[in-house]
C-alpha positions in Angstrom: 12.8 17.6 7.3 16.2 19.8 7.3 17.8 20.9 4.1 21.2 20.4 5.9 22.8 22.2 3.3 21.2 25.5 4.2 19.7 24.6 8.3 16.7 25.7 6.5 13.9 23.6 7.7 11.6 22.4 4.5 7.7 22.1 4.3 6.0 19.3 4.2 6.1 17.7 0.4 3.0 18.0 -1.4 2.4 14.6 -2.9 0.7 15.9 -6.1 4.3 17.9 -6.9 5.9 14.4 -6.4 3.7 12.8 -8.9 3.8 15.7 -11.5 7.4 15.6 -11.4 7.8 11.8 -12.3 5.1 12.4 -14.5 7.0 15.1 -16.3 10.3 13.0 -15.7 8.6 10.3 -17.7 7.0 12.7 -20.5 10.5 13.8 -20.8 11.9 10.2 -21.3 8.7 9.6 -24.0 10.3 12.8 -26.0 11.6 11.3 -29.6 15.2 12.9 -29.3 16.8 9.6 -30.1 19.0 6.8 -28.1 22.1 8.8 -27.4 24.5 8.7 -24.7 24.0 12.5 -23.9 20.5 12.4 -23.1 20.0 11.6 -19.6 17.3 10.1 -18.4 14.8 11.8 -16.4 13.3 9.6 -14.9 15.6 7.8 -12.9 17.3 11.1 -11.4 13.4 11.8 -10.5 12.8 8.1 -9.2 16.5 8.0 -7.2 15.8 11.9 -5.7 12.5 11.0 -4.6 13.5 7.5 -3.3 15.7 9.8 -1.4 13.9 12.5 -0.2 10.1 11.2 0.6 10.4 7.1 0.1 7.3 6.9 1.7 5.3 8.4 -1.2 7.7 6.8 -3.4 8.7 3.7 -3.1 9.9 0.1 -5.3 6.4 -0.8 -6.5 6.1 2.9 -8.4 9.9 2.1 -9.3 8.6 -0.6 -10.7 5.7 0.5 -12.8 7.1 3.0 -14.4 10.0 0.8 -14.9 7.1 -1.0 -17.5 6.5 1.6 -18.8 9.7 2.6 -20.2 10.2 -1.1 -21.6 7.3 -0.8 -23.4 7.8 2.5 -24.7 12.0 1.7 -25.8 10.1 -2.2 -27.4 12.8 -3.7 -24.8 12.5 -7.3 -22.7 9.9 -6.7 -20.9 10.9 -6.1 -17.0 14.3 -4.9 -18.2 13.8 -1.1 -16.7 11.6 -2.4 -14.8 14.4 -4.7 -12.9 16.8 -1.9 -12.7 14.6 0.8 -11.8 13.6 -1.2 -8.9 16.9 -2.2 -7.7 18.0 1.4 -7.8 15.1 2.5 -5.9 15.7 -0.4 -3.2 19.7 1.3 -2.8 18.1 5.1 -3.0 15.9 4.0 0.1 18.4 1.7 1.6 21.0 4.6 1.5 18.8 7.3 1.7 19.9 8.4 5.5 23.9 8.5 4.5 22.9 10.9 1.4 20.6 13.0 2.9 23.5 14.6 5.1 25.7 15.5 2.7 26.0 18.2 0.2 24.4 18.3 -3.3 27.8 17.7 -5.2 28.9 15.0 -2.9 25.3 13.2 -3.3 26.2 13.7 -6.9 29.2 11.2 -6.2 27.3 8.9 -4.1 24.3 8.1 -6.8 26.4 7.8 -9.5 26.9 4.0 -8.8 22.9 4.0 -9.4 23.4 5.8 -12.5 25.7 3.2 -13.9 23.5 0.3 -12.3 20.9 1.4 -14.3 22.8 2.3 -17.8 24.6 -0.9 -17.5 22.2 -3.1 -16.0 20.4 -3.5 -19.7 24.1 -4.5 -21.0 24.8 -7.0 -18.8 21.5 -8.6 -19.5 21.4 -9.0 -22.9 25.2 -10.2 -22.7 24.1 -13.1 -20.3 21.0 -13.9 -22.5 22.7 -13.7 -25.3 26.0 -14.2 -25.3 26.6 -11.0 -27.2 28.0 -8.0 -25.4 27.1 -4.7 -27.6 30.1 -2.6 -27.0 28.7 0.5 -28.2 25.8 0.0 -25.4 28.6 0.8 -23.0 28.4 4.3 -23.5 25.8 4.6 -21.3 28.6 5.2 -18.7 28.8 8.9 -20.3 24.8 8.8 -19.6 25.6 8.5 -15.9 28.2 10.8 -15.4 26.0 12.9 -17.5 22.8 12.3 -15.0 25.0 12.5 -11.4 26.2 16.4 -12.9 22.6 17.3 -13.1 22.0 16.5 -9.5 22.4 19.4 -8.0 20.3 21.0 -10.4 17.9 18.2 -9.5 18.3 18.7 -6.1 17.6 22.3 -6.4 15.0 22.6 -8.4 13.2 19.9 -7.0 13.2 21.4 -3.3 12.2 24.1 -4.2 8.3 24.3 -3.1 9.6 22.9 0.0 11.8 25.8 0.5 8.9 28.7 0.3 7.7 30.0 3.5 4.3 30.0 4.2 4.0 33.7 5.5 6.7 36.3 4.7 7.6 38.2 7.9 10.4 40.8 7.3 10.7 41.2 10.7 11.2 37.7 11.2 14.6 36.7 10.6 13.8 32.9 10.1 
């Protein structure tokens, strides 16, 4: 793979870096800081960057599951995050050849409509099974701006065992 930004051509992805990153995407999203619109979650830039980067390794069905897991943990409808996280993950792979090419801050503008498909996706459900819309639940739109501005940094730190060479040759210049 080609980090287009730089013509720097990555390693391969080690898949147990793929998993501990979701995994501490998901301990992050577990932390008790509280339901605010300011705290992004870390998950989904995880799940959409990776979606992006190496679908094969991760895919809908791991979407999915840790989807689950985040209903459970927020007491939601079950399949809520689930649903979304899924669907997001469907447009990251589905898209994932358009924002590959580009640079970090224009992916930034280019996953935000997945950021607000998945802070607004739980609003527009509970309206429709309800009846209710919960106003204050719209603030989730901060969330995703909130989430696409940390996507360089994403993008960044999450290359970045790709981006080691294997043998340092000074006298190489590549």
């Amino acid at each position: 793979m080609i980090d287009f930004q730089s013509g720097y051509i990555l390693r391969p992805v080690n898949p147990f870096f793929i998993y501990f990153s979701l995994l501490c995407a998901l301990l992050l999203n577990l932390l008790p800081i509280g339901n605010y619109s300011w705290v992004p979650d870390w998950l989904i830039i995880c799940i959409v960057f990776w979606n992006i980067h190496q679908h094969r390794y991760v895919g809908v069905i791991t979407a999915f599951i840790l989807g689950l897991l985040m209903d459970v943990h927020h007491s939601d409808l079950l399949g809520l995050h689930a649903f979304s996280y899924t669907l997001v993950a469907y447009l990251a792979i589905s898209w994932h050849r358009r924002i590959v090419a580009l640079t970090a801050p224009t992916q930034a503008l280019h996953v935000l409509p997945m950021f607000l498909l998945v802070s607004l996706c739980p609003v527009l459900a509970h309206w429709i099974l309800s009846g209710e819309i919960y106003w204050w639940a719209l603030t989730g739109t901060v969330q995703a701006v909130i989430e696409a501005l940390l996507w360089p940094l994403a993008t960044r730190v999450l290359l970045s065992p790709q981006r080691r060479p294997i043998d340092v040759d000074h006298n190489r210049p590549l």
